[in-house]
Wavefront OBJ file of the C-alpha trace (Angstrom):
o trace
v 94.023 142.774 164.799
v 90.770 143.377 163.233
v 91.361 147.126 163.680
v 94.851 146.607 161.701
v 93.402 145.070 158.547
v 90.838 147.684 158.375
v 93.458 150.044 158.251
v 95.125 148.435 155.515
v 92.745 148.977 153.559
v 93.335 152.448 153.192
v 97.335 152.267 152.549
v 98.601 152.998 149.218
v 100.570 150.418 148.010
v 103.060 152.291 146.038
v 104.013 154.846 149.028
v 102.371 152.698 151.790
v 100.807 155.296 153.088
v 97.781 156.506 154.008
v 95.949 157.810 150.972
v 96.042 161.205 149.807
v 93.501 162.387 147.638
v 92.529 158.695 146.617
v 91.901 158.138 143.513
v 90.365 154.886 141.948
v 90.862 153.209 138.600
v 88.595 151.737 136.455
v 90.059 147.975 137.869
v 88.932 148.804 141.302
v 92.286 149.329 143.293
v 92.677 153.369 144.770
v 95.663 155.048 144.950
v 97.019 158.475 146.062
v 96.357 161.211 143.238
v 100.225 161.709 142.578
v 101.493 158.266 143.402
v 99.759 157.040 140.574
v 100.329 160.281 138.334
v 103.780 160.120 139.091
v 104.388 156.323 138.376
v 102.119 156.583 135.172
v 104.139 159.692 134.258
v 108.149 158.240 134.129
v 109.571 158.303 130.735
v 109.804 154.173 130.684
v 106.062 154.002 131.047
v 104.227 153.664 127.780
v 101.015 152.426 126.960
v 99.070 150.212 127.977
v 99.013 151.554 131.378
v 98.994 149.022 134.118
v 97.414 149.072 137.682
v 100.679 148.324 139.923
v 98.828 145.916 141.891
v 97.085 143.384 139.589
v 99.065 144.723 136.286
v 95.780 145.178 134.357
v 96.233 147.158 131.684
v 94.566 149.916 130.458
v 95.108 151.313 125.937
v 94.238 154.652 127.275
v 95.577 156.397 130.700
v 92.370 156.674 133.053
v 91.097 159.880 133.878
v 91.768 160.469 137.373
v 88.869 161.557 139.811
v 89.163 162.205 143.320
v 87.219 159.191 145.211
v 84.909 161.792 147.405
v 83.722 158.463 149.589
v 86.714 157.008 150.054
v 88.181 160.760 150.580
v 85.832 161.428 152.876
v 86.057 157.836 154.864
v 90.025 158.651 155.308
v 89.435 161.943 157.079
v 87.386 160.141 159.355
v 89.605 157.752 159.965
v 92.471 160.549 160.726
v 90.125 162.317 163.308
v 89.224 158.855 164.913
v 93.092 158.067 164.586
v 94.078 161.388 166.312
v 92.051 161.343 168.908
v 92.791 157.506 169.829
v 96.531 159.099 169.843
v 95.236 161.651 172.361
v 93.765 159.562 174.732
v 96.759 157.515 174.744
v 98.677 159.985 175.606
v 96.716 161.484 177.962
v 96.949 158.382 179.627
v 100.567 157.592 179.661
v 101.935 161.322 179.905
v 105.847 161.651 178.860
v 107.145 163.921 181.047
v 110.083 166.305 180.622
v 113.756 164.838 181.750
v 114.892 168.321 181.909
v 112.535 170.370 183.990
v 113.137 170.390 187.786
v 110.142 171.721 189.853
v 107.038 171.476 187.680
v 106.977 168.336 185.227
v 105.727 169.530 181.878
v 104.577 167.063 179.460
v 107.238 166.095 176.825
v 106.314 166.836 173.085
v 109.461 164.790 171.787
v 112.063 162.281 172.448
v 115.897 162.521 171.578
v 117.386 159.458 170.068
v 121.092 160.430 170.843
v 120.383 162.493 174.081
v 118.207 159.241 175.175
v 115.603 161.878 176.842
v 112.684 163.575 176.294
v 112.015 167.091 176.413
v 108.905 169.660 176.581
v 108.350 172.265 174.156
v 110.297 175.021 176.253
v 113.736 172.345 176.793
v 113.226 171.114 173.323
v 114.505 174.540 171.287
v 117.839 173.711 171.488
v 117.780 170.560 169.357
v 115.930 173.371 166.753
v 118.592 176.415 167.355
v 121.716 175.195 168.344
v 124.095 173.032 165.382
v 125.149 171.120 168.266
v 121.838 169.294 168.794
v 120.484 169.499 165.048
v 121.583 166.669 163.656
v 120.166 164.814 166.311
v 117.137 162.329 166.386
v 113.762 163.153 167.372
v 110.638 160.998 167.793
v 107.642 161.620 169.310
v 107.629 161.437 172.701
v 108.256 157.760 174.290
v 108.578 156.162 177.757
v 110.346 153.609 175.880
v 113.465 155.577 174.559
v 115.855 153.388 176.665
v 114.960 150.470 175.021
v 117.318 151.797 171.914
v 120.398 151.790 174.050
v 122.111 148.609 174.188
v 122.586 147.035 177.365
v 125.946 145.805 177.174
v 127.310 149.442 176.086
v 125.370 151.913 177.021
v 125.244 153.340 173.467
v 122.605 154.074 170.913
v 121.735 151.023 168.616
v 121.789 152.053 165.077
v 123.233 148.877 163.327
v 121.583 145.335 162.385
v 123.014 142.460 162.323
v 121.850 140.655 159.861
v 123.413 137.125 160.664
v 121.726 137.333 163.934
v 118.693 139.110 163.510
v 119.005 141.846 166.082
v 119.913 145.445 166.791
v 123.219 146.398 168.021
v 125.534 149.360 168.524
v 129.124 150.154 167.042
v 130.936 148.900 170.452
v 129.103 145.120 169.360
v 129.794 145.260 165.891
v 133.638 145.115 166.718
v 133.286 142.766 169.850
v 130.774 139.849 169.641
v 129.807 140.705 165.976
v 133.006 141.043 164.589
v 132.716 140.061 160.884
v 129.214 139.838 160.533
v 126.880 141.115 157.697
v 125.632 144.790 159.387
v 123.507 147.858 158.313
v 122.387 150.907 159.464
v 118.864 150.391 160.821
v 117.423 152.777 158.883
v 118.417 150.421 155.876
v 117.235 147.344 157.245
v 113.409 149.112 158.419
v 113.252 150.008 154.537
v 114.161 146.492 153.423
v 111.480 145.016 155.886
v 109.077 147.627 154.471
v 109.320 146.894 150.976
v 109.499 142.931 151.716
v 105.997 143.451 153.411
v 104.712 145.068 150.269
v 106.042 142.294 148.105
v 104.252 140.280 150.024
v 100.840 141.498 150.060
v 101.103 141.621 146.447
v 101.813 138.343 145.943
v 98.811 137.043 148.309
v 97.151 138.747 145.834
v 98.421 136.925 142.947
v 98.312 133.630 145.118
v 94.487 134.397 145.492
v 93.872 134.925 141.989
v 95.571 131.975 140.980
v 93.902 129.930 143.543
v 90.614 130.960 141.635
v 92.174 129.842 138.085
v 93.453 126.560 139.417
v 89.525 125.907 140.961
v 88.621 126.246 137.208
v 91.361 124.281 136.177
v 90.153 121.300 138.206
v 86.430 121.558 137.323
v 87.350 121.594 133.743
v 89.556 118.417 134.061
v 86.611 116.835 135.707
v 84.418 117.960 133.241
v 87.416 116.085 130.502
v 87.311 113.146 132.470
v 83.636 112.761 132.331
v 83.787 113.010 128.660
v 86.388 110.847 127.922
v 84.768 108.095 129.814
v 81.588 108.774 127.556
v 84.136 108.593 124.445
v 85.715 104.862 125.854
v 82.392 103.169 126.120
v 81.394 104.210 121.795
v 81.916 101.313 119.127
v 82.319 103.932 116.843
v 85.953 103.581 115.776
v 86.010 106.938 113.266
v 83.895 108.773 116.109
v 86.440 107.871 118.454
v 89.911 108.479 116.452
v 88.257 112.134 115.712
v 87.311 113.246 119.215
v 89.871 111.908 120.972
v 92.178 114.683 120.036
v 90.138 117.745 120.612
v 88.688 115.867 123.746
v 92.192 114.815 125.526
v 93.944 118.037 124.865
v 95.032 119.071 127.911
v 95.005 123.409 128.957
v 97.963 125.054 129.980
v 97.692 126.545 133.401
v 98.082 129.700 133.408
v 100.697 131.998 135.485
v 102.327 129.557 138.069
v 105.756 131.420 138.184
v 105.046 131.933 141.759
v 104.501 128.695 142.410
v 108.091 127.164 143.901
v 107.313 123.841 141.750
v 108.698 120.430 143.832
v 110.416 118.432 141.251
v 111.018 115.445 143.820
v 106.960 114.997 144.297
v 106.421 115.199 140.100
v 106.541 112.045 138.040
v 106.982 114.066 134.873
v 110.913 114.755 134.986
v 111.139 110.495 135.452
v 107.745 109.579 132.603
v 109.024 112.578 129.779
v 112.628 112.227 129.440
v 112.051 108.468 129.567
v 109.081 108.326 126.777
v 111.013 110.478 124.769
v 113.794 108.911 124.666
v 112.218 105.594 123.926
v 110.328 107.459 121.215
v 113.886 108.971 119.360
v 115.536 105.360 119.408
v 112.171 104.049 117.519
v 111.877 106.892 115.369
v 115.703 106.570 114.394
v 115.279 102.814 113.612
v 112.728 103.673 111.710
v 114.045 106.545 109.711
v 117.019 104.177 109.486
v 114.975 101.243 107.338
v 112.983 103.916 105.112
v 116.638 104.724 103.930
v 117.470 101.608 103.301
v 114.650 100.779 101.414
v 113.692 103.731 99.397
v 116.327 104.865 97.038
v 114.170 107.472 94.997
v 111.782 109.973 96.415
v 110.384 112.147 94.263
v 109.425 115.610 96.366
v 106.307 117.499 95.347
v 107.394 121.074 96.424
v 104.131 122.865 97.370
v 103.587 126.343 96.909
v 103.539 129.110 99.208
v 101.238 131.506 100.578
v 101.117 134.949 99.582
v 98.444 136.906 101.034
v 97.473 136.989 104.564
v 94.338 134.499 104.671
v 96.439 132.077 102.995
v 98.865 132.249 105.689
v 96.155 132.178 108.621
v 95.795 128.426 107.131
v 98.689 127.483 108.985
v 98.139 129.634 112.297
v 99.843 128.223 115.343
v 98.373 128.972 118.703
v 101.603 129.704 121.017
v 102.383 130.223 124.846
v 105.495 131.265 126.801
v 107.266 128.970 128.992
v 107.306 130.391 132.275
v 110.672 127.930 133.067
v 112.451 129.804 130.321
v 111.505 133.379 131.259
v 114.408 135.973 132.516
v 113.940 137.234 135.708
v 113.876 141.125 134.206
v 110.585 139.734 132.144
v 107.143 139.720 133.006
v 104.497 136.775 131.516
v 100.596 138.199 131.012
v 97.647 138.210 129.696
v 97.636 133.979 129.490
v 101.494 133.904 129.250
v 101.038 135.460 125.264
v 102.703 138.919 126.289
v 105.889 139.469 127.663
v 107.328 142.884 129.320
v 110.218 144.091 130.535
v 109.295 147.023 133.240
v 112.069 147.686 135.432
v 111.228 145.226 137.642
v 113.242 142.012 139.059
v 110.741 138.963 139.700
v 112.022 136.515 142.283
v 111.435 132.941 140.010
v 112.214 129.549 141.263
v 115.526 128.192 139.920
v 115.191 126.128 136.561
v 117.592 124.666 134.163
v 116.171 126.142 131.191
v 115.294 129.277 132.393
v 118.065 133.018 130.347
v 119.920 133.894 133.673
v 121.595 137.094 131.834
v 119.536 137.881 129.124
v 115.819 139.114 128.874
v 114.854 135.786 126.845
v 111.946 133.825 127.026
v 110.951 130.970 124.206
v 107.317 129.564 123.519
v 106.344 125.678 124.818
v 105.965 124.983 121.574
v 108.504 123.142 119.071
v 107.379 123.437 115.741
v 107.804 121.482 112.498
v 105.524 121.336 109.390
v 104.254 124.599 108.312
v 103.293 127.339 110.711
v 102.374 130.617 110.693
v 102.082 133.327 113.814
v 102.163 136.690 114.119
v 103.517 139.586 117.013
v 102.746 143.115 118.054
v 106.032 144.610 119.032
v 106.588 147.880 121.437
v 109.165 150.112 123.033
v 112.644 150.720 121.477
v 114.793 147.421 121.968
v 112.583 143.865 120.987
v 113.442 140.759 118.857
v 111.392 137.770 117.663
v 113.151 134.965 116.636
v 112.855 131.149 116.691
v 115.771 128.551 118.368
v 116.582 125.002 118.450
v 116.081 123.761 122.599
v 119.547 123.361 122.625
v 120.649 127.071 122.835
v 122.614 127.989 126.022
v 120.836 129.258 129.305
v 123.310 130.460 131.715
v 125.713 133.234 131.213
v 126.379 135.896 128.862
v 128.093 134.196 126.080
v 126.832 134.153 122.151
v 125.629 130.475 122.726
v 122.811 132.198 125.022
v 122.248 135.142 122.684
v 119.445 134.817 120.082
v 120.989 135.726 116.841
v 124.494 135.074 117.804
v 125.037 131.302 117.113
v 123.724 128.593 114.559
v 121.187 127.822 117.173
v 118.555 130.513 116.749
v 117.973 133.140 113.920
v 116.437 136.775 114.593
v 114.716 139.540 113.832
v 115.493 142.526 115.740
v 115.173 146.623 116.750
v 117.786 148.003 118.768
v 116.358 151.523 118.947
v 118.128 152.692 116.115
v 118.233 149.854 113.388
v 116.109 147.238 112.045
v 118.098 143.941 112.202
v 118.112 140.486 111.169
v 121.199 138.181 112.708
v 122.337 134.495 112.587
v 125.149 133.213 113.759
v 126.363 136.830 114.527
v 125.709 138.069 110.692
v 123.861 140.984 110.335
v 121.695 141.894 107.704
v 120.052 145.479 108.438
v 116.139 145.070 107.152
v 112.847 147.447 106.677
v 111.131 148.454 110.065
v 107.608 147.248 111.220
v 106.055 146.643 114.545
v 103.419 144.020 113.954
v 105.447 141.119 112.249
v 104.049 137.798 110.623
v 106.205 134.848 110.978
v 106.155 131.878 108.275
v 107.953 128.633 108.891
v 108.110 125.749 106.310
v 110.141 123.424 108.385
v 110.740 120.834 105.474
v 111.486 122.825 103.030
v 113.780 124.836 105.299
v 111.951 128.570 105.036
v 111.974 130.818 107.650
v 110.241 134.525 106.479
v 109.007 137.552 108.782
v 106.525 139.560 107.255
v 105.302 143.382 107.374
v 101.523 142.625 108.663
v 99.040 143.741 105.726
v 96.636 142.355 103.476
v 99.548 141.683 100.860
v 102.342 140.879 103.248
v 105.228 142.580 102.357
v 108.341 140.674 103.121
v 111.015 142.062 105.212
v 113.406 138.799 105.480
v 113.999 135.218 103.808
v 116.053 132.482 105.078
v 116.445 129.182 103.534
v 118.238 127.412 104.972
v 118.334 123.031 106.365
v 116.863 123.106 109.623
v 117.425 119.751 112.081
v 115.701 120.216 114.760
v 112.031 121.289 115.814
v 112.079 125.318 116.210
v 110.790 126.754 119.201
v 109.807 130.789 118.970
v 112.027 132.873 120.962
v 111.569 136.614 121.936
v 114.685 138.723 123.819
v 112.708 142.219 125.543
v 114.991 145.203 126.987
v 113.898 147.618 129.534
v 110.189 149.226 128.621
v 109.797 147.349 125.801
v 107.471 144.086 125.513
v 106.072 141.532 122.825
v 102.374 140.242 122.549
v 101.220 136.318 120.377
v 98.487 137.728 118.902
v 95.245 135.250 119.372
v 93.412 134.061 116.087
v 90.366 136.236 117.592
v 92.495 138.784 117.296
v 93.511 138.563 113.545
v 90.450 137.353 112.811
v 89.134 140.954 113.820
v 91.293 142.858 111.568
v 90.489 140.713 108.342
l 1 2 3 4 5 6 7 8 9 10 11 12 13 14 15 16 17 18 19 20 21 22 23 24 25 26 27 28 29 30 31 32 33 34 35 36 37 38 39 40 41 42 43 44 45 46 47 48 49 50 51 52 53 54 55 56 57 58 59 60 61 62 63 64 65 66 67 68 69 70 71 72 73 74 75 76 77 78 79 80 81 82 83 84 85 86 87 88 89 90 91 92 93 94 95 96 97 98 99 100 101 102 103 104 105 106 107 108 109 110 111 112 113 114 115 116 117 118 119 120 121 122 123 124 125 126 127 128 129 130 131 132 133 134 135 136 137 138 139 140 141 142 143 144 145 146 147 148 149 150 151 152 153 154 155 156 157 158 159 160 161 162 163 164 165 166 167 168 169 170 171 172 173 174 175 176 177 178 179 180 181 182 183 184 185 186 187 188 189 190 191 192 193 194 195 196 197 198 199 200 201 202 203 204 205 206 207 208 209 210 211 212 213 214 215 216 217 218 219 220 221 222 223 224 225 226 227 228 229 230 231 232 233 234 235 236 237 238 239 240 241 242 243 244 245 246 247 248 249 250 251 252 253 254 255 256 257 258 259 260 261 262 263 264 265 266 267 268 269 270 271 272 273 274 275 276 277 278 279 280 281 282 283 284 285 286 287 288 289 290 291 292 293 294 295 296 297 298 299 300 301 302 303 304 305 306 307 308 309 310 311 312 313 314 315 316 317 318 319 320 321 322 323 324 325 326 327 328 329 330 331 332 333 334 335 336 337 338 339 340 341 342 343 344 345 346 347 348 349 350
l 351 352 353 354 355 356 357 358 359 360 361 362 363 364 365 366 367 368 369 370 371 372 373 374 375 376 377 378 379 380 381 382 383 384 385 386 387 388 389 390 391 392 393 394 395 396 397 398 399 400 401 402 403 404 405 406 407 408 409 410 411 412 413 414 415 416 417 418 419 420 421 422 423 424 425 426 427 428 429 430 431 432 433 434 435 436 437 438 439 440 441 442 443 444 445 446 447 448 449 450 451 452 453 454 455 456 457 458 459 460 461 462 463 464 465 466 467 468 469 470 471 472 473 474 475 476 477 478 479 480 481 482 483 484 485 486 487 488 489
């Protein structure tokens, strides 16, 4: 067992394979020198380069180095590999089925011919077009063990309802109708399963760590809101109870299969916020009543980009909204789409068909945020919680309903749709996004220091707006932190 991990060690996990001129990069994991060249190298990878494992990502593609310890440790291993092989065999000798007088050892076993031969019986399978298609392995006192027992013929079929290998004669008698594949198929399937799973230990792990800071931070809360309870000091209080009780957002749990059934939050939120609409109603009801003139100051608006920054919004992705095409990183603030399917746990809210994923946040008032957009097919937009999840109708596509308006490349033209009218619009790749909820303004920006405007919309909006982004494959969209902008001013 011990002997097994250690040997795990050394397996590429894109082949999974030994490694072949191993190669290291600068986040630690090693990889075979064209495994990594090769998946770096595809015509959907762009920068930033990611490590395949742990999906840190790199601006610039590492220089790749040959590993001369780890090089050097995995020819060591093949000798001590080889030679354990040896003695094995030395040890439990296959002979030759075909050979009569003299036994001579058998280099390789026939899958079809269920024998083994030597090196002298074995030519045929090489020369003759009889024998060549047939399937060799190396040598094996354990070669009957792939005929089936009822038959008599080779197993190459799985059944997949009951787990097991079979031949062609059970397939039509006592697996008739079952789910079958070739066992070649199913070995693959295993294979790659067993990869999927090793990396996600490794994201288990690593959250594991984050939710152990989690729960030493909430301690640390909870020992300063107990200070803040016992103060007299009213104004002290009503100011740091805000930045105090403000609770984080834990960061990538879409592994986590959440249990809704062991969660008070889907009975306490829906409740609470219903009870909070009925008061708020009443009480919007009575102001209307009462007031029959309100004169509106209309404010102005910003026009440079510092005046904007005033009314940054700090935004994260909802991991129960995400498609399962999309990828959440760096803090759930950058989404990609790579080519890859991620298994995540059924949710109500969550784009079944298209590459959508929408921010916790539901904003009213004024805010302001801003996006760094790459690849060839992106949109940022913003959407009332009511737009459709499931299916691939309009009422789930950003742009194409009254829900949700959009901004938009497509690879060829810059695009900005509501409600499924189009309104083409000047290109940019880092976009500033302005909303002025009550006085129903919605404006993307061109990111510079005098913001040039690329689209307007005014417009009555209802309902709190929550930012949306749609991602095809190889393209992805990153919330840019106020650390961030704050660098470039």
């Amino acid at each position: 067992m011990a002997e097994s991990e250690h040997h795990e060690q050394f397996v590429c996990s894109i082949c999974l394979d030994a490694l072949k001129e191993p190669v290291t990069i600068p986040c630690g994991h090693s990889y075979c020198l064209m495994c990594i060249n090769d998946c770096w190298g595809q015509k959907e990878q762009r920068p930033p380069y990611r490590c395949p494992q742990c999906r840190e990502s790199f601006t610039q593609r590492p220089l790749l180095k040959k590993n001369t310890l780890l090089s050097e440790m995995m020819e060591k291993l093949e000798k001590t590999s080889l030679h354990t092989a040896s003695c094995s065999q030395e040890n439990s000798c296959v002979e030759c089925d075909v050979c009569t007088t003299e036994k001579n050892r058998a280099v390789m076993s026939c899958l079809q011919c269920l024998a083994s031969f030597c090196e002298c019986h074995l030519q045929p399978h090489y020369q003759s077009p009889v024998f060549m298609k047939h399937k060799l392995v190396k040598a094996t006192t354990q070669v009957q063990e792939n005929v089936c027992v009822h038959h008599g013929k080779l197993m190459e079929i799985y059944c997949q309802d009951d787990n097991q290998c079979i031949c062609y004669l059970c397939m039509i008698d006592y697996h008739k109708g079952h789910s079958v594949v070739s066992v070649e198929s199913e070995w693959t399937k295993k294979k790659r399963i067993s990869a999927q799973e090793k990396a996600e230990m490794y994201r288990a792990e690593n959250l594991n760590r984050q939710l152990g800071q989690e729960l030493a931070d909430l301690r640390q809360r909870d020992t300063e809101i107990s200070k803040l309870l016992n103060t007299d000091d009213q104004v002290h209080f009503l100011k740091s109870f805000q930045s105090v009780c403000d609770v984080p957002i834990v960061q990538d749990l879409v592994s986590i299969t959440q249990h809704t059934h062991l969660s008070f939050k889907d009975i306490s939120i829906p409740t609470m916020k219903k009870a909070l609409e009925d008061v708020c109603m009443q009480e919007t009801d009575k102001i209307s009543q009462e007031v029959s003139n309100v004169h509106i100051v209309h404010l102005s608006q910003p026009n440079i980009r510092s005046e904007f920054l005033k009314y940054f919004c700090g935004l994260h992705l909802d991991p129960n909204t995400v498609n399962s095409d999309l990828i959440l990183s760096d803090g759930n603030v950058t989404v990609s789409n790579i080519y890859m399917t991620v298994a995540y746990p059924d949710h109500p809210e969550r784009f079944d068909v298209y590459g959508n994923v929408m921010c916790r946040e539901g904003l009213r008032g004024r805010c302001y945020w801003e996006v760094e957009c790459r690849g060839d097919n992106w949109s940022v937009a913003v959407s009332y919680k009511g737009i459709g999840r499931k299916g691939a109708g309009h009422d789930c596509r950003l742009g194409f309903n009254k829900k949700s308006w959009r901004l938009g490349y497509d690879g060829q033209n810059f695009c900005f749709v509501h409600n499924k009218a189009q309104v083409h619009v000047p290109a940019a790749s880092r976009i500033g996004v302005y909303l002025d909820h009550r006085a129903g303004i919605l404006a993307f920006y061109k990111i510079s220091d005098t913001m040039t405007l690329i689209h307007r919309v005014l417009t009555t909006f209802t309902e709190p707006l929550y930012p949306a982004f749609g991602i095809a494959a190889g393209s992805s969209v990153t919330i840019s932190g106020k650390e961030r902008i704050q660098k470039d001013l």
